[in-house]
Structure formats: structure tokens, C-alpha cells
N, CA and C of each residue as an Amber inpcrd file, in Angstrom:
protein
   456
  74.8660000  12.9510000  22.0580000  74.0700000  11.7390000  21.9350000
  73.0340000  11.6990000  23.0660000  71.7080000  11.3230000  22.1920000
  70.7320000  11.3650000  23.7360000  71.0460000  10.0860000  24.1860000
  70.5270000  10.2090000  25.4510000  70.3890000   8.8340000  26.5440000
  69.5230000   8.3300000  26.3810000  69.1990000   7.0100000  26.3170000
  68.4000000   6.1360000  25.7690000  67.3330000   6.1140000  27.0170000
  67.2780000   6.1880000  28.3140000  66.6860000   6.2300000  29.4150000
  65.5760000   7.4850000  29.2850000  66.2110000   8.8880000  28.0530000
  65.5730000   9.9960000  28.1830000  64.8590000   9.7510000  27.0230000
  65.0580000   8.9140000  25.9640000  63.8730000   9.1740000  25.3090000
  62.9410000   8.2000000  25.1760000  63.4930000   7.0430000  26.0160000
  61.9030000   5.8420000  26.4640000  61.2200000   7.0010000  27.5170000
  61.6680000   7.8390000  28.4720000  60.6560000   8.2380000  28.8800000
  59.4760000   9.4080000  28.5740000  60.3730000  10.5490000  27.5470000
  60.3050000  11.3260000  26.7800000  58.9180000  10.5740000  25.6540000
  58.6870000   9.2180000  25.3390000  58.2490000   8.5920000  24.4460000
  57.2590000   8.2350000  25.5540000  57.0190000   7.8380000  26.8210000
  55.5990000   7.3680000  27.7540000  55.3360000   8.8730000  28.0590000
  55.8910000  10.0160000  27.6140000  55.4270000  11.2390000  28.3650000
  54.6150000  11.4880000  26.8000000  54.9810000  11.5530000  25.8590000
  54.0060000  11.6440000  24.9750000  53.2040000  10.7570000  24.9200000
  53.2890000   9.3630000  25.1690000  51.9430000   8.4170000  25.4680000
  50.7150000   8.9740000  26.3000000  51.5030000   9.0250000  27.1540000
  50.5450000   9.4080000  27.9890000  49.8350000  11.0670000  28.3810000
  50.5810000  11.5800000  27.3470000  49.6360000  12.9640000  27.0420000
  48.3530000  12.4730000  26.0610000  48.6000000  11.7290000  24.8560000
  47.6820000  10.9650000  24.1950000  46.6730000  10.2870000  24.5450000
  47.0230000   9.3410000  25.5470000  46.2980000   8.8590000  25.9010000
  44.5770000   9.8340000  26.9830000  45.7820000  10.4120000  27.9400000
  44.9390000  11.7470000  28.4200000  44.2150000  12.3040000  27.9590000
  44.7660000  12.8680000  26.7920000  43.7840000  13.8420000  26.3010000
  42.9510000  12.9910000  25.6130000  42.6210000  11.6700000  24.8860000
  41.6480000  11.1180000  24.2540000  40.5190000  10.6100000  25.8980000
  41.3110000  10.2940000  26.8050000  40.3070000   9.8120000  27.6740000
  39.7190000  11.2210000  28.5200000  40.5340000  12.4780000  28.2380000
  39.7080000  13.3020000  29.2430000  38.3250000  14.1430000  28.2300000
  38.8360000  13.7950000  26.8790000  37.8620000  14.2610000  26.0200000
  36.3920000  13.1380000  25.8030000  36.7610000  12.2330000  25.5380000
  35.9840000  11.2170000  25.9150000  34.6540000  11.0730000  26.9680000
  35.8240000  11.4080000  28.5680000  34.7180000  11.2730000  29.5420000
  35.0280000  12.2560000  30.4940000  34.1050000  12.9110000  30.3740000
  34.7110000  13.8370000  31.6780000  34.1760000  13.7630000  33.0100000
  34.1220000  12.4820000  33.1680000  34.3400000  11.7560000  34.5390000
  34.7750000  10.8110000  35.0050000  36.0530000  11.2670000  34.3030000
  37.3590000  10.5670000  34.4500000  37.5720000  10.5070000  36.0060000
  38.2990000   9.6560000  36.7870000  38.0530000   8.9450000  37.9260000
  38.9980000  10.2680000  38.5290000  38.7830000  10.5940000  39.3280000
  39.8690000  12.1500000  39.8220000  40.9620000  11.6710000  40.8270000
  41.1030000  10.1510000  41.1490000  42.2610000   9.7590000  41.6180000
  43.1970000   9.3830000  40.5110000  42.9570000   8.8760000  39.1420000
  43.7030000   8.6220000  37.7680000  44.4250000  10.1510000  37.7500000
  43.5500000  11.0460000  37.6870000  44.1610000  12.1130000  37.2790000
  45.0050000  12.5550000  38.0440000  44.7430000  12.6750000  39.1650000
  45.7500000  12.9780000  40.2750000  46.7990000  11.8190000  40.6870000
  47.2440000  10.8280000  39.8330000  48.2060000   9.7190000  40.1060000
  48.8740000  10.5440000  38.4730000  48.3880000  10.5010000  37.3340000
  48.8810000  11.1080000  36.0570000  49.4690000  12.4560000  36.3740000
  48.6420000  13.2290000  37.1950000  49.4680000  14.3730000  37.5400000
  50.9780000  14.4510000  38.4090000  50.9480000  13.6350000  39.3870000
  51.7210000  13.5990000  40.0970000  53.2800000  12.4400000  39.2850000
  52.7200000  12.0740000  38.6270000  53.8560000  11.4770000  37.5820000
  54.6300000  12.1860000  37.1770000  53.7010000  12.9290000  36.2320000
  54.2760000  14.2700000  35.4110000  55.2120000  14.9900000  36.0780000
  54.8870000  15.6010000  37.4830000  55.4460000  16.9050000  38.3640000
  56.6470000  15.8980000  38.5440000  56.9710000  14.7570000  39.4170000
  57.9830000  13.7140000  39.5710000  58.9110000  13.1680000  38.4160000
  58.2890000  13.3870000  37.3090000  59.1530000  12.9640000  35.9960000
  60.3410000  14.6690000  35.6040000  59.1950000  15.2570000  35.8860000
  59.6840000  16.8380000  35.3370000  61.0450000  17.0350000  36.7420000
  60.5040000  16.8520000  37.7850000  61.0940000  16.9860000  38.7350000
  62.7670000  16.1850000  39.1110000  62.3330000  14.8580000  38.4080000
  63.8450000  14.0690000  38.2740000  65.1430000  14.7160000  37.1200000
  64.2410000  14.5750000  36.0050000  64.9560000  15.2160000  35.0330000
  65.5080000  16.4930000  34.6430000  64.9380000  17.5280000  35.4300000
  65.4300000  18.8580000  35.4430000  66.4540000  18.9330000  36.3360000
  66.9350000  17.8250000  37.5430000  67.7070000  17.8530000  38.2240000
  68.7210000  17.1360000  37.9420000  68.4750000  16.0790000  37.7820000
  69.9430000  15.4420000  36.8460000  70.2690000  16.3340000  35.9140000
  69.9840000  16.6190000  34.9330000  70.1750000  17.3890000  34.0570000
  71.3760000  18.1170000  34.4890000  70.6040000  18.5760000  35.3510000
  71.4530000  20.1310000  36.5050000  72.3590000  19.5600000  36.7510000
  72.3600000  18.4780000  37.4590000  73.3290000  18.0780000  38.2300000
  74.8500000  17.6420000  37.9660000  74.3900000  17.4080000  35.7910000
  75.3570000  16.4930000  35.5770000  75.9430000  17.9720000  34.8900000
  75.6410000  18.9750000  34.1110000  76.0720000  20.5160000  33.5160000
  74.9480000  20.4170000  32.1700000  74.2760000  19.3010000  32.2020000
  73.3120000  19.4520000  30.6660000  72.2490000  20.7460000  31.0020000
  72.9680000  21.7360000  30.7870000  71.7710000  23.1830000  31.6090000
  71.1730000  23.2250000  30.2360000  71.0260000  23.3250000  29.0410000
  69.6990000  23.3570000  27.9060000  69.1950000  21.8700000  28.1450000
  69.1510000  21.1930000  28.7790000  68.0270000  19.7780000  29.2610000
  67.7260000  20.3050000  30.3250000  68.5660000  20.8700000  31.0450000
  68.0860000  20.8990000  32.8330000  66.7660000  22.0400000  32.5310000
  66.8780000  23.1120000  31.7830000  65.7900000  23.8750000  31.5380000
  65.0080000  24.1190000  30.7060000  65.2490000  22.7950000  29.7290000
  64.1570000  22.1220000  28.8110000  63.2280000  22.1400000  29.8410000
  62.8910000  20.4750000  30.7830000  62.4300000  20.0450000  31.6680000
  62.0020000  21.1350000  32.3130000  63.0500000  22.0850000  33.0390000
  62.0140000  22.9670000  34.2130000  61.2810000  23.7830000  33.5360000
  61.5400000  24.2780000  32.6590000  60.6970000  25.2720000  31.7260000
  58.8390000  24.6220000  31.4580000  59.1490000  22.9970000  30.9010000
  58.2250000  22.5910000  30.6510000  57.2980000  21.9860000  31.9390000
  57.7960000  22.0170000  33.1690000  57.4010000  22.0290000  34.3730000
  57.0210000  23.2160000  35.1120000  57.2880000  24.2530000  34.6760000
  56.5940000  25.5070000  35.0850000  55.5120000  26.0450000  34.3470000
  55.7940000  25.3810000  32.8610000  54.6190000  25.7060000  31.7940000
  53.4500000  24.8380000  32.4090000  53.5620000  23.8100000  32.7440000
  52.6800000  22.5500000  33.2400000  51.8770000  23.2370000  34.8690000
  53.2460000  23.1530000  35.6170000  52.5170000  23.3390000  37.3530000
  53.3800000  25.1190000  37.8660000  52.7890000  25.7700000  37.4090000
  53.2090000  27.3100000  37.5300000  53.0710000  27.6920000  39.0790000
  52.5320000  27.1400000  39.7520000  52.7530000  27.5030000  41.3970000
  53.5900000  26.5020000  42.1910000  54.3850000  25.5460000  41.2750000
  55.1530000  24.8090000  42.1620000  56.8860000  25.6170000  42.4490000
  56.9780000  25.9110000  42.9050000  57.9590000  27.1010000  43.2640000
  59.4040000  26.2760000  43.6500000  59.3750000  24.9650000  43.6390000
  60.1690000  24.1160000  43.2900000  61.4170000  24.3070000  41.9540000
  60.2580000  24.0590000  40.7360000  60.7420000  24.4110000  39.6730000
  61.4950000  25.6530000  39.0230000  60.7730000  26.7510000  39.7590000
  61.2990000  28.1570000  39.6000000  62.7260000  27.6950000  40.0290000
  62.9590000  26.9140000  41.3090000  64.3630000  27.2060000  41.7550000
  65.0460000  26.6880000  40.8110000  64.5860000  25.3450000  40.0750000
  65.7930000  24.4920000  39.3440000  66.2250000  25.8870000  38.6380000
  65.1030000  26.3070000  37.4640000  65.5350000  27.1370000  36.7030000
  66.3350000  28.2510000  37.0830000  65.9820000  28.6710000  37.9070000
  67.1600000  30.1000000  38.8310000  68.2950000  29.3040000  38.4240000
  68.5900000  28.4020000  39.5680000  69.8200000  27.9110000  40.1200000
  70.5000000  27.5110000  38.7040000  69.9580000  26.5040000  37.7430000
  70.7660000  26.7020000  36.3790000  71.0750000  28.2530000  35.7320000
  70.3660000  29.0180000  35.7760000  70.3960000  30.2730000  35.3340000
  71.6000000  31.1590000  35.7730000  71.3980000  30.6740000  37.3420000
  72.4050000  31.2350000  38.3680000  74.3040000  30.5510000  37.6390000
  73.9980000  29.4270000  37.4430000  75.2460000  28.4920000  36.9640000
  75.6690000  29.1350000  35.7480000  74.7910000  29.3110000  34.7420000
  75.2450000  29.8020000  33.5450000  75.8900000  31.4390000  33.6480000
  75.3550000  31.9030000  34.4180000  75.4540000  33.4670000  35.2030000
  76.8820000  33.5800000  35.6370000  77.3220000  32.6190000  36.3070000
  78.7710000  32.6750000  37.7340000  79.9590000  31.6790000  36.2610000
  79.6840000  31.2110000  35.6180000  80.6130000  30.3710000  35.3030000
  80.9770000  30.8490000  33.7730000  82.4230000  31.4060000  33.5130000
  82.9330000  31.9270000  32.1130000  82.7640000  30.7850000  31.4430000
  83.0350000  29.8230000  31.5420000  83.7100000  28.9130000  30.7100000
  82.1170000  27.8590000  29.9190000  81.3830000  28.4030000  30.0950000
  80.0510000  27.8300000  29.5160000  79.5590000  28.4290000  28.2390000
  80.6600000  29.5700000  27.6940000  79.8620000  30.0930000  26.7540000
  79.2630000  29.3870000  25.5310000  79.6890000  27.7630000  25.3480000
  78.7900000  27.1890000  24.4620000  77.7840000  26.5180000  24.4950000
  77.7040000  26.3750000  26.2930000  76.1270000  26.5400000  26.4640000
  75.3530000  27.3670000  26.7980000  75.8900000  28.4800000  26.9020000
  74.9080000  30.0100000  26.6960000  74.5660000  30.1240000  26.0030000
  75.1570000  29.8120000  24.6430000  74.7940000  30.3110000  22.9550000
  73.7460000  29.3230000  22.3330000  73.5370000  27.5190000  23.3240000
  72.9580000  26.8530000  23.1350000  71.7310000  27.0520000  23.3670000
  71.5170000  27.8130000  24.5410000  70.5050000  27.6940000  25.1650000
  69.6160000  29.4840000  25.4620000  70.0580000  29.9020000  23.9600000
  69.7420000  31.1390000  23.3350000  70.1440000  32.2580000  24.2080000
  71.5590000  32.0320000  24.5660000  72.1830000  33.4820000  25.6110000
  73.7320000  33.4750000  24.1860000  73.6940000  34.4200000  23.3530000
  74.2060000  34.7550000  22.5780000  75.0930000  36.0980000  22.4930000
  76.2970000  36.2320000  21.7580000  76.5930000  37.5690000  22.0010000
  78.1120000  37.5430000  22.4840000  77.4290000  38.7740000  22.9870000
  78.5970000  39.2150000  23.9810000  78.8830000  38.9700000  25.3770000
  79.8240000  38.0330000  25.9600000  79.4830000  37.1460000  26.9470000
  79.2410000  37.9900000  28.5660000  79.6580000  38.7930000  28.7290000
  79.1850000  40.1360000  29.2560000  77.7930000  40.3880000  29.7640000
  77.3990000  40.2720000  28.5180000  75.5120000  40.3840000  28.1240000
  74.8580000  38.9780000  28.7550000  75.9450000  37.9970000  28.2510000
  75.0230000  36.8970000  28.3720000  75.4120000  36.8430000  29.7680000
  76.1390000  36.9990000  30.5450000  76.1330000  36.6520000  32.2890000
  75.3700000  37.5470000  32.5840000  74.8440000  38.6690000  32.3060000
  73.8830000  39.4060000  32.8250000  72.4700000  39.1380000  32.6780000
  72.1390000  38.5160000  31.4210000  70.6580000  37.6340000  30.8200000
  70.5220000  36.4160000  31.3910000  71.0630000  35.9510000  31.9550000
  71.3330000  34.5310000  32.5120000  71.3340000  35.0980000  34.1000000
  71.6580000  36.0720000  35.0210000  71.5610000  36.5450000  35.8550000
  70.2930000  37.5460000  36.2770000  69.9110000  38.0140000  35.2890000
  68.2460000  38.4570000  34.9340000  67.2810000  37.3080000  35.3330000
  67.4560000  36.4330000  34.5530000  66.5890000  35.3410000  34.0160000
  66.5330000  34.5310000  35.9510000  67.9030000  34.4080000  36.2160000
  67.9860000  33.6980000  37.5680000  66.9990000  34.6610000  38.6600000
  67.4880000  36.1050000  38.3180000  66.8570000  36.7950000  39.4750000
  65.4950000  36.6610000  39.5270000  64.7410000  36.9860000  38.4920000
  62.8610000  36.5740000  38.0990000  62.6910000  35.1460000  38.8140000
  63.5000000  34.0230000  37.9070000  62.9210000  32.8050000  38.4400000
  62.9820000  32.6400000  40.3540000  63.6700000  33.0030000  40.9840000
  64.2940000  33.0340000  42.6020000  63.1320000  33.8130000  43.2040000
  62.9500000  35.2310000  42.1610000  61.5640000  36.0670000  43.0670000
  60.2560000  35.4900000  42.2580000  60.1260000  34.6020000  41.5880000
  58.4640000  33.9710000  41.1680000  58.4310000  33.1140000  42.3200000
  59.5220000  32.3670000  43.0760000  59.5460000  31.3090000  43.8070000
  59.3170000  31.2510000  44.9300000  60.1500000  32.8150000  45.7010000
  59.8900000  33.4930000  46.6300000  58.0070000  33.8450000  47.2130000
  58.0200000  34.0690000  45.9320000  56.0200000  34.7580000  45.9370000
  55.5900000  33.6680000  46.1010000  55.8680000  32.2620000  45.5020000
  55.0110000  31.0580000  45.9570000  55.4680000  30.5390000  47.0160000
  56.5430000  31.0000000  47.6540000  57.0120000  30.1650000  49.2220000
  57.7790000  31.1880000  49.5510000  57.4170000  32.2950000  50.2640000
  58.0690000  33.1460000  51.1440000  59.1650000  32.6960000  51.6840000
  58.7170000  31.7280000  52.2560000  59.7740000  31.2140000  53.3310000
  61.0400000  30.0660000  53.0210000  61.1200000  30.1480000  51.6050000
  61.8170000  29.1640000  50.7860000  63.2920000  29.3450000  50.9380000
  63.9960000  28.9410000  51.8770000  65.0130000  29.0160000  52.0090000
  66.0970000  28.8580000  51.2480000  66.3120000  28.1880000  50.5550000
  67.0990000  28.0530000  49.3160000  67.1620000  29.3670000  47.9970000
  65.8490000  29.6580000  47.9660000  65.5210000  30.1570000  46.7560000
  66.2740000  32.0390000  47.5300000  66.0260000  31.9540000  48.4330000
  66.2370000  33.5390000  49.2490000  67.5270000  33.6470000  49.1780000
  68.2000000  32.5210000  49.8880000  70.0160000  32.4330000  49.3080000
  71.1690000  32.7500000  48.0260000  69.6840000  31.8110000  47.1460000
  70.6320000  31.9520000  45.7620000  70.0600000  33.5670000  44.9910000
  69.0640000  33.7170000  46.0560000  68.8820000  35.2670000  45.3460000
  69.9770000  36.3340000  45.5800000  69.9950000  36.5620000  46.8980000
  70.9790000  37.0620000  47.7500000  72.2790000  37.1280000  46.6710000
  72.7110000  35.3500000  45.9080000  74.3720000  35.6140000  45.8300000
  73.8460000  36.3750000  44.2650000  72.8430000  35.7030000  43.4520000
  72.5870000  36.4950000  42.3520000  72.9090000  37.9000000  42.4360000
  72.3570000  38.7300000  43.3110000  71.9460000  40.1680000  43.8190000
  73.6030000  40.2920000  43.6370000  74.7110000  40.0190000  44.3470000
  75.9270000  39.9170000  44.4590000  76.5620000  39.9000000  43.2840000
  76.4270000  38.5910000  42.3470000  77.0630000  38.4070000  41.6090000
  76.9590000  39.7510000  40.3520000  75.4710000  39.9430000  40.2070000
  74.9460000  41.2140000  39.7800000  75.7250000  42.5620000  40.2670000
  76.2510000  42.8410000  41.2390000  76.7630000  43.8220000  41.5970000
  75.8530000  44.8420000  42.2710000  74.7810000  44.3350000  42.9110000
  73.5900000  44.3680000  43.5200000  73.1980000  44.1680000  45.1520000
  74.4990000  43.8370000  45.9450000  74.4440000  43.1470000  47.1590000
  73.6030000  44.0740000  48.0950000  72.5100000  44.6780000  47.9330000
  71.6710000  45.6240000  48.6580000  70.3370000  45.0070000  48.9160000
């Protein structure tokens, strides 16, 4: 059952793509503090919800959201991590295989901790390249590398 909280906002996030795109087509001198208050919504909306998500085990919401937050702001190296770190979760934990299969990691579960451990390792080094110095993201690479059988 969805949460009623996710799809009033899910419902102003399509408003307000609508609305956007009729006013940026419209005028394209659109006020560049609007846009940059609309932008920063977006990154903060994407940013709440990919983490609850995470937080609560909804990992096909948690990387709905980050997915569609990396499609959106591709150098925020933020997002890369959510997605790792769910990736990383689905990777380390047997007992998820029906949200592996949900969230198109199918098969042989074997395969799928290794595609899900793939998928973590890319997202950790896209994140890395946008923040070297990203401490978090270097960690969960590290245990990936490990969990992989990779600790080099």
C-alpha cells in the first residue's frame, strides 16, 4: 500500500514539472532565483525520499527516488551514495531475495548478490570522481571490494 504522504507529493512533483515546463517554455526569462528555489526543492524532495525509503528497507522506492535524482542532478555525488549503499544492502543481505527480484535482480541469488554488488561498486566510484574526498562513499567501497571477495 502506498503512503498517502508519497503520493500528495509524488502529485506536486508532477505539478510542478507542468507547471515548469509551461512557464520555462513560455518565457525564457524566467526569474533565475524561481528556478534555483524549484531546483533546490527537487534535489531536497529526491534527497528525503530516497533516504527514508532506505532507511525503512523500501530499497525499489529508495532507488526509484535516487535513480530519478541522479537522472535529474548527475554530479551530486550524494545520490550515487544512496544508491551504492542500497545496492550495497541488497548485496550483504540473503534474506531480500524478494526484493532483488523486485527491483529487477532476478535469478540465481548468487548472481543477484554479485549484480547488486556490481551496481554498488559503479555507484561508490561515480561518487568518488565527484568528491574524492567523500568519506563515506570510500568506506562502503572498501567493504563492497570485501564483500566481493576483492579486499585489494
Amino acid at each position: 500500500m502506498r503512503l498517502a504522504h508519497l503520493q500528495i507529493a509524488e502529485t506536486a512533483l508532477r505539478e510542478l514539472d507542468g507547471s515548469r515546463d509551461v512557464v520555462w517554455k513560455r518565457d525564457a526569462t524566467v526569474d533565475p532565483a524561481m528556478r534555483a528555489a524549484v531546483s533546490r526543492f527537487r534535489r531536497d524532495w529526491h534527497l528525503v525520499a530516497a533516504t527514508h525509503f532506505q532507511r525503512v528497507g523500501a530499497f525499489a522506492d529508495a532507488l526509484k527516488f535516487a535513480s530519478a535524482a541522479i537522472r535529474e542532478f548527475p554530479d551530486e555525488a550524494v545520490f550515487h551514495v544512496i544508491a551504492g549503499s542500497t545496492f550495497e544492502a541488497l548485496g550483504s543481505a540473503a534474506s531480500f531475495d524478494n526484493v532483488r527480484a523486485f527491483v529487477g535482480l532476478s535469478g540465481d541469488p548468487d548472481d543477484n548478490t554479485q549484480e547488486a554488488l556490481r551496481q554498488a561498486t559503479r555507484a561508490f566510484e561515480r561518487a568518488l570522481v565527484l568528491t574524492p574526498g567523500d568519506s563515506e562513499a570510500r568506506i562502503r567501497l572498501a567493504r563492497v571490494h570485501v564483500l566481493r571477495g576483492q579486499p585489494d
